[in-house]
GULO-540034 format. One record per residue: x, y, z of N, C-alpha, C in turn. Coordinates in Angstrom, 2 decimals, padded with zeros to 5 digits. Layout:
BEGIN
PT	npx	npy	npz	capx	capy	capz	cpx	cpy	cpz
PT	X	Y	Z	X	Y	Z	X	Y	Z
...
END
This chain:
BEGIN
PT	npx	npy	npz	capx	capy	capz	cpx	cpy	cpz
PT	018.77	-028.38	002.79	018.17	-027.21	003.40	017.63	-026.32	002.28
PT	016.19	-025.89	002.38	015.80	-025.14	001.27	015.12	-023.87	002.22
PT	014.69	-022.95	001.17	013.62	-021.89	001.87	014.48	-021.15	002.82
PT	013.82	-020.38	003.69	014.29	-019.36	004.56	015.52	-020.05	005.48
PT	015.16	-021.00	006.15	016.39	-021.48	006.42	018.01	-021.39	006.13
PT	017.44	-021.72	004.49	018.91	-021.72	003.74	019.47	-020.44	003.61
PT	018.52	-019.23	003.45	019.04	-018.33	003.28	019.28	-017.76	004.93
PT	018.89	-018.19	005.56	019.25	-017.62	006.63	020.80	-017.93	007.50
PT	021.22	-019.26	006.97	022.33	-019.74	007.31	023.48	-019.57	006.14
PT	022.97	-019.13	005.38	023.67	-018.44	004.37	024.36	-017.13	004.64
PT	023.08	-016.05	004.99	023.52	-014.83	005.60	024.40	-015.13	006.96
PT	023.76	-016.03	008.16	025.34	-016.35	008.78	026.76	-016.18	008.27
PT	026.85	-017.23	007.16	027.89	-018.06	006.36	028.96	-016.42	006.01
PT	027.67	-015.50	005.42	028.28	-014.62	004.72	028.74	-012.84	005.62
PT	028.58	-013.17	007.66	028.71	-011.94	007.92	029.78	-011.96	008.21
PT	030.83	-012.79	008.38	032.12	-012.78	008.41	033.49	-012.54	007.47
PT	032.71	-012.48	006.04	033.17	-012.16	004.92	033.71	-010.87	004.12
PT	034.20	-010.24	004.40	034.36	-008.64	004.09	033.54	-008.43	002.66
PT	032.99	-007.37	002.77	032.69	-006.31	001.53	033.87	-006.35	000.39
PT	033.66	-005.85	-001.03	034.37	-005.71	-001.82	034.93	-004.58	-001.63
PT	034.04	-003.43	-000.74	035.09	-002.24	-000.12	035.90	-002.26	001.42
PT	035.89	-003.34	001.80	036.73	-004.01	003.09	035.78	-004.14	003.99
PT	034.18	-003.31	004.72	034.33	-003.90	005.77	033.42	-005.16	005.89
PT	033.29	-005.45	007.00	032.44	-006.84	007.21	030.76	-006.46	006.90
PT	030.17	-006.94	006.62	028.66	-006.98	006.43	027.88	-005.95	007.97
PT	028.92	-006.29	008.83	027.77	-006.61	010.66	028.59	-004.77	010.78
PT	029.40	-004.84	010.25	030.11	-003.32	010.38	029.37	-002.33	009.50
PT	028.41	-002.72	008.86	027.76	-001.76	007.77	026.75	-001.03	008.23
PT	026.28	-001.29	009.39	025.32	-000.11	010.20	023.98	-000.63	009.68
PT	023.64	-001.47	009.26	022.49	-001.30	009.39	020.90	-001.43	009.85
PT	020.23	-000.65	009.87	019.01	-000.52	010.77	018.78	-001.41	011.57
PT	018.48	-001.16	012.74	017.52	-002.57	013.68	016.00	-002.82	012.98
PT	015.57	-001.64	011.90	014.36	-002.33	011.75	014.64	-002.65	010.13
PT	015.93	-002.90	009.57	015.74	-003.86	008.28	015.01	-004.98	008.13
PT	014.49	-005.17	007.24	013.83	-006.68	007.06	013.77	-007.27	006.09
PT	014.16	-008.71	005.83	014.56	-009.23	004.47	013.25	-009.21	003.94
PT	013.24	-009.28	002.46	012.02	-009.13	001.45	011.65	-010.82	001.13
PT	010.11	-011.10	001.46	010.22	-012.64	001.29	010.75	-013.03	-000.32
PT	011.00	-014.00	-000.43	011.57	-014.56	-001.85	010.71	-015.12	-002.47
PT	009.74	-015.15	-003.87	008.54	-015.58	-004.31	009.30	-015.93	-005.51
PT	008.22	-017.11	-005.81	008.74	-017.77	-007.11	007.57	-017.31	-008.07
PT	008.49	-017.10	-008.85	007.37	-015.98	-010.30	007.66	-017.16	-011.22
PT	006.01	-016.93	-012.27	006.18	-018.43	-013.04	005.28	-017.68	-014.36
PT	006.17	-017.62	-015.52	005.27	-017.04	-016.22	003.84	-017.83	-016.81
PT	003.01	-016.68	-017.16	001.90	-016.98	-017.22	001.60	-017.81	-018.91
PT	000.45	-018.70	-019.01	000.38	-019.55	-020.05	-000.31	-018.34	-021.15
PT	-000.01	-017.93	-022.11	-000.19	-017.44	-022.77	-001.09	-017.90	-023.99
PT	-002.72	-017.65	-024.10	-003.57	-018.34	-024.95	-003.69	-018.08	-026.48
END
């Protein structure tokens, strides 16, 4: 599984998991209109 997928079953994987300050991820309030940031692969440029 690669790409959005993976991360999407990842974030599943990870809302059941408590915070390092105890609570769960889904307990953290946040927004109905959050939206994940797409993930781009940066490649440095060839330098002449």
């Amino acid at each position: 599984m690669t790409g959005a997928p993976a991360i999407d079953a990842l974030l599943d994987r990870l809302t059941d998991i408590p915070t390092p300050l105890g609570p769960l991820p889904r307990e953290l309030g946040l927004p109905t209109t959050a939206t994940m940031l797409p993930i781009v692969e940066v490649r440095p440029r060839n330098q002449a």
